[in-house]
C-alpha positions as CSV (number, residue, x, y, z in Angstrom):
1,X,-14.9,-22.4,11.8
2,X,-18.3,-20.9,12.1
3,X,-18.9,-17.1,12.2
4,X,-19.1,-15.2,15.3
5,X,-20.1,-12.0,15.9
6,X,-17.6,-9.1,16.0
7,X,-20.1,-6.0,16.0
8,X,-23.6,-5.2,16.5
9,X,-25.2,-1.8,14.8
10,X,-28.8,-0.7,15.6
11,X,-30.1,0.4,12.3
12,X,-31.7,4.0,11.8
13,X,-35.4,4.9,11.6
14,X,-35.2,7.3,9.1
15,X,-39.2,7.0,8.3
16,X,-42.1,6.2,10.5
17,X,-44.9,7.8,9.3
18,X,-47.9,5.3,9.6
19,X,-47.6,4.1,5.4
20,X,-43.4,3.8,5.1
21,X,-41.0,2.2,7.3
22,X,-37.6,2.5,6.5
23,X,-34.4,1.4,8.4
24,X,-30.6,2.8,7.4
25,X,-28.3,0.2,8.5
26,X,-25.1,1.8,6.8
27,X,-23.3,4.0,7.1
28,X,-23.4,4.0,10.7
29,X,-21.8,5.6,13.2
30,X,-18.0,4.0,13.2
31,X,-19.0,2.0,9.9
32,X,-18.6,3.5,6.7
33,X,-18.8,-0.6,4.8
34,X,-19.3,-4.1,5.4
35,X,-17.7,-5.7,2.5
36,X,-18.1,-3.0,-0.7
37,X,-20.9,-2.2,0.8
38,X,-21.6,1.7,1.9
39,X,-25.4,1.7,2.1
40,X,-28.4,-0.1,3.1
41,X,-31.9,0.8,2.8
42,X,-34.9,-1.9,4.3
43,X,-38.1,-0.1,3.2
44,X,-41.7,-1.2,3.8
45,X,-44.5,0.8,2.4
46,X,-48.4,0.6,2.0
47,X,-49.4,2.9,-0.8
48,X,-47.7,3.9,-4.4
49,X,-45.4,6.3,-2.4
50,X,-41.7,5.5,-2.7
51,X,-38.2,6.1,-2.0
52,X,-36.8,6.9,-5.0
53,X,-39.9,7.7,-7.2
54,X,-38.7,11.2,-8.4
55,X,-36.4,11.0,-11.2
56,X,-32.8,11.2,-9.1
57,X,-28.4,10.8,-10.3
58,X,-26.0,8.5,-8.8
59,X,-22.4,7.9,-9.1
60,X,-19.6,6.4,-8.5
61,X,-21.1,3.0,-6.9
62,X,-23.4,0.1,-7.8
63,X,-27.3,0.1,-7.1
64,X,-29.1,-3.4,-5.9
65,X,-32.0,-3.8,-5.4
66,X,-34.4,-7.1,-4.1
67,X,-38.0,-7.0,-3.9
68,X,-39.2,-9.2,-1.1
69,X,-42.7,-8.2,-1.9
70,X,-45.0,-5.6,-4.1
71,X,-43.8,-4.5,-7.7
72,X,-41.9,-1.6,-9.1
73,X,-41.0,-0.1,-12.7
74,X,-38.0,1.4,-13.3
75,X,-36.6,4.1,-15.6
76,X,-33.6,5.8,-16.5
77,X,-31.4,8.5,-18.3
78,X,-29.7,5.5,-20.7
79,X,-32.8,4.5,-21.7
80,X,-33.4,1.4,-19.9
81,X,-37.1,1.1,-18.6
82,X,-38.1,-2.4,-16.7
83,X,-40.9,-3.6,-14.4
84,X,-39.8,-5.6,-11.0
85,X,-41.9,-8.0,-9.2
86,X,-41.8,-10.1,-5.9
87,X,-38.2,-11.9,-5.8
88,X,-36.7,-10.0,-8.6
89,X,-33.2,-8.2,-8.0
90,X,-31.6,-5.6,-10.1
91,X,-28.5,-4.0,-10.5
92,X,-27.5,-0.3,-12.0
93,X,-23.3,0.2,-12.1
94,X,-23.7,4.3,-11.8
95,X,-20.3,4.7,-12.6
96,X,-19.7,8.5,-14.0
97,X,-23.4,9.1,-13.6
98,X,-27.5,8.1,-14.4
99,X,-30.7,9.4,-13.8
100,X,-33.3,7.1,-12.6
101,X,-36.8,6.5,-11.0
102,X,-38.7,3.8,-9.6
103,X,-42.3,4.1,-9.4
104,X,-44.2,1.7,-7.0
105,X,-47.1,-0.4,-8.6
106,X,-48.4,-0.4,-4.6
107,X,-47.5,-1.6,-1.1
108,X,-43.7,-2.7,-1.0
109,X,-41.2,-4.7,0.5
110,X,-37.4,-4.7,-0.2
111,X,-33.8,-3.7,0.0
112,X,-32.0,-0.9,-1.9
113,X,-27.9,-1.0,-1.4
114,X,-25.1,0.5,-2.5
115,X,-21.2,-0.4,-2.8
116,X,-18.4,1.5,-3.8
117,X,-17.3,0.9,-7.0
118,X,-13.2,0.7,-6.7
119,X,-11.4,3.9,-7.7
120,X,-10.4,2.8,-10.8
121,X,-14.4,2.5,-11.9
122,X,-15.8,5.4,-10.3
123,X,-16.4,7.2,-13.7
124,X,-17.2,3.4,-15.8
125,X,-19.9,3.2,-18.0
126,X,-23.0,3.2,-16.8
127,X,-25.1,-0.5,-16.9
128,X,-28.3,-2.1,-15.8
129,X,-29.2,-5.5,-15.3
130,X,-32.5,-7.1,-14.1
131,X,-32.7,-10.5,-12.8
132,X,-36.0,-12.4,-12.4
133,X,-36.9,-14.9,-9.6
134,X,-36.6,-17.5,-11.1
135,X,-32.9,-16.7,-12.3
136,X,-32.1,-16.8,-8.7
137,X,-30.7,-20.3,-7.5
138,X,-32.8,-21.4,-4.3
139,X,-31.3,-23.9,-1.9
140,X,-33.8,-25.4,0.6
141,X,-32.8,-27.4,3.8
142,X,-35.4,-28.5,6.4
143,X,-37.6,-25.1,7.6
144,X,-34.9,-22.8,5.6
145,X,-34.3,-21.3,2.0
146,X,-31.7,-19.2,0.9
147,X,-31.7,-17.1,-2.0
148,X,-28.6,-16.0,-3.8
149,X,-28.0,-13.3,-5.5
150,X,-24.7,-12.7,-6.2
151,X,-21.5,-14.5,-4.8
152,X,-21.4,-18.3,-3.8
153,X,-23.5,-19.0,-0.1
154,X,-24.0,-23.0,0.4
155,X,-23.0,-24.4,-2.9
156,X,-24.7,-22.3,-5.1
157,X,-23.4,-19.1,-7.2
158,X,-25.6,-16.1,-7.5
159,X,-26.1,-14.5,-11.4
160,X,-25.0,-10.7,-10.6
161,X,-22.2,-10.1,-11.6
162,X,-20.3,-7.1,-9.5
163,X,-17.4,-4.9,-9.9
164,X,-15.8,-6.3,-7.3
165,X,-16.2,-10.1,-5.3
166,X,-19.7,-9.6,-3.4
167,X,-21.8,-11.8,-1.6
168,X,-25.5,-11.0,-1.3
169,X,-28.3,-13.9,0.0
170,X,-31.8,-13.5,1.2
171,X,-32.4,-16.5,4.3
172,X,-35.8,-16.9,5.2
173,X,-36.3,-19.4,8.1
174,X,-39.5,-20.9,9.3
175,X,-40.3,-20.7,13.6
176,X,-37.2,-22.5,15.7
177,X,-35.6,-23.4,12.5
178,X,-31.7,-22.9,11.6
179,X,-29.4,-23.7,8.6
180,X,-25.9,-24.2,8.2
181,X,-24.3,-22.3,5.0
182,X,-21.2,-22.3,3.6
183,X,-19.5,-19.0,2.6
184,X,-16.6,-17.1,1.1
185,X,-13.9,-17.1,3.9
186,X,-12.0,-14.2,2.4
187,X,-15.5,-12.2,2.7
188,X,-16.1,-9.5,5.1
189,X,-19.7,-10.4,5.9
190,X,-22.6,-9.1,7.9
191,X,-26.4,-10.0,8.8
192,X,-29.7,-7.8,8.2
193,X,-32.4,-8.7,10.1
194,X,-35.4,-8.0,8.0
195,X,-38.2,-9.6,9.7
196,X,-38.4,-11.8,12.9
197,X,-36.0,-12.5,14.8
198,X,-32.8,-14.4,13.9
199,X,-29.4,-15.5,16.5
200,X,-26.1,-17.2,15.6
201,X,-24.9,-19.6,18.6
202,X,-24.1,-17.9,21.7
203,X,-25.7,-14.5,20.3
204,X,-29.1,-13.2,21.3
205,X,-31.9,-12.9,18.8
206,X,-31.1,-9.6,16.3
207,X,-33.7,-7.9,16.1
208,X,-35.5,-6.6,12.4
209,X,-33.4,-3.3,11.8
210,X,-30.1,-4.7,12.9
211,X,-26.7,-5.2,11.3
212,X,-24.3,-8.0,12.1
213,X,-20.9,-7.6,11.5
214,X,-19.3,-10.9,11.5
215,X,-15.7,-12.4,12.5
216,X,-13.9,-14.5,9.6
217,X,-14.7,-18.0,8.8
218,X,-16.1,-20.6,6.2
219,X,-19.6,-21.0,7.5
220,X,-22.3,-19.6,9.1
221,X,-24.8,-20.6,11.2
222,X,-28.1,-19.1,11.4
223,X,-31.2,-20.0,13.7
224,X,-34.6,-18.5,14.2
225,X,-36.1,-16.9,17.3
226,X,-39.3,-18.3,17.7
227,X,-41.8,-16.8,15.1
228,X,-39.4,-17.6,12.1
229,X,-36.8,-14.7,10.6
230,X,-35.8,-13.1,7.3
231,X,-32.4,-12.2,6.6
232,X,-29.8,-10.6,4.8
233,X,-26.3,-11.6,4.0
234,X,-24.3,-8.9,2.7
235,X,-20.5,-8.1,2.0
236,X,-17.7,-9.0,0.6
237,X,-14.3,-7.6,-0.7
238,X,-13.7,-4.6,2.0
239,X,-14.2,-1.2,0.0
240,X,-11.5,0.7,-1.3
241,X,-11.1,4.0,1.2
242,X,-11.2,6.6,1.4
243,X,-15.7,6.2,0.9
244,X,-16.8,10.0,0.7
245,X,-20.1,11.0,0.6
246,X,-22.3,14.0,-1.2
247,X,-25.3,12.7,-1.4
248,X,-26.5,10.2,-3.6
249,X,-22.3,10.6,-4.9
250,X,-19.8,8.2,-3.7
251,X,-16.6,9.2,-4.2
252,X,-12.5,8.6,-3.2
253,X,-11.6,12.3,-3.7
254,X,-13.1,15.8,-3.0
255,X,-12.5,16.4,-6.2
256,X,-14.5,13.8,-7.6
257,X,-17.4,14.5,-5.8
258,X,-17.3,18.3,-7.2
259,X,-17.1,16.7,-10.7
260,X,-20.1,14.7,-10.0
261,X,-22.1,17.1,-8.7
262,X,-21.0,19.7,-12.2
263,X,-21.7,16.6,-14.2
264,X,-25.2,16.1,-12.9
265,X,-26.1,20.1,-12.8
266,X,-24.7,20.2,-16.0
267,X,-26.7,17.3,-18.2
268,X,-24.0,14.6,-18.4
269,X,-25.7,12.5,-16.5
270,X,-28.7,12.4,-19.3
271,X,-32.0,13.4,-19.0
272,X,-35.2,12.2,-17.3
273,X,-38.1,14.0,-17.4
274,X,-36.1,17.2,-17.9
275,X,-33.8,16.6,-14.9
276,X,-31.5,18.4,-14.2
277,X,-33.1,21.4,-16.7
């Protein structure tokens, strides 16, 4: 049975300024998570500016990130420096807390999402992984292609490999076109509209900056409106409540989040150019 949808959230403008765009789809009001999911950033940018290009901690979650277009290099408190380009995806677990930065090489394009690592991880190790485009299985159909980059979507399995079972695509679609895909059915899944316009039968066209939440199934059906549509599919195994929030901390306890904030103002999270000294 195809996916329908089951709820429909406007995402935030959280900057308009004339150079950056950037939508927050989650958390939203009455949605803390689609599938592990507890964040979602869609950022568009003109200059070298960026989102996170100050050196900045994280805990207690997983960090992706997918450039659609433009180029990024990345650093961090473990030591791991890289340099992303159009296509690429990456993924930082947090875990018990890193210090990174991401400087823009120019103009930019992407996603940056969390999920919440299970309660059991919060304070894991933390890890980084890059993955290049061309690690990325494409499947094309007639006016579509569908990137995957973690989980199975239409017959292909995505290379990141998550804490928990995730599902994370990228659909573009040319003008009027529409593809078919086959997904988990235990996944809780939802659409990001990034560019276009995009419908699933008997829907109206989603606008960029909207979230889908969708009703259970085993495939998914996904159609243009008119000038062709990009598109996220995100989610997977539901997050393990309670989610908590300080910040750029993601927690299950109160108490957690007050270590994570003493771990950070203390130095365990590392170093990076003299944060948090």
């Amino acid at each position: 049975m195809d996916r329908q949808i089951e709820t429909i959230l406007s995402g935030q403008r959280v900057i308009d300024d004339g150079d950056m765009l950037l939508w927050r789809a989650l958390p939203a009001s009455g949605r803390s998570a689609v599938g592990p999911f507890v964040f979602v950033d869609h950022y568009r940018h003109r200059s070298r500016r960026g989102i996170g290009d100050k050196p900045h901690p994280h805990a207690g979650i997983e960090v992706l990130s997918y450039l659609l277009e433009g180029g990024v290099e990345h650093r961090d408190s473990m030591g791991f420096r890289d340099v992303l380009g159009p296509g690429d995806a990456q993924w930082i677990r947090a875990g018990r807390g890193i210090l990174h930065a991401e400087q823009p090489a120019g103009g930019r394009h992407g996603l940056q999402l969390w999920t919440s690592l299970p309660p059991a991880q919060k304070f894991a190790q933390p890890a980084y992984v890059s993955y290049r485009a061309a690690e990325i299985p494409r499947v094309d159909s007639p006016g579509a292609e569908v990137r995957v980059i973690a989980g199975r979507v239409a017959e292909a399995e995505g290379p990141m490999a998550m804490t928990t079972p995730t599902t994370f695509a990228v659909v573009r679609l040319e003008p009027d076109a529409a593809v078919r895909l086959a997904v988990d059915p235990a996944a809780e899944l939802g659409v990001y509209v990034l560019e276009g316009g995009a419908s699933i039968p008997d829907s109206a066209a989603l606008a960029p900056g909207t979230l889908a939440v969708l009703t259970s199934g085993a495939s998914l059906t996904l159609a243009a409106a008119g000038e062709g549509a990009t598109v996220a599919l995100i989610g997977g195994q539901p997050a393990e409540a309670p989610i908590l929030f300080s910040g750029p901390f993601v927690m299950d306890t109160a108490e957690r989040l007050a270590q994570a904030r003493r771990d950070y103002s203390t130095g365990k999270m590392g170093r990076l150019d003299g944060v948090p000294f």
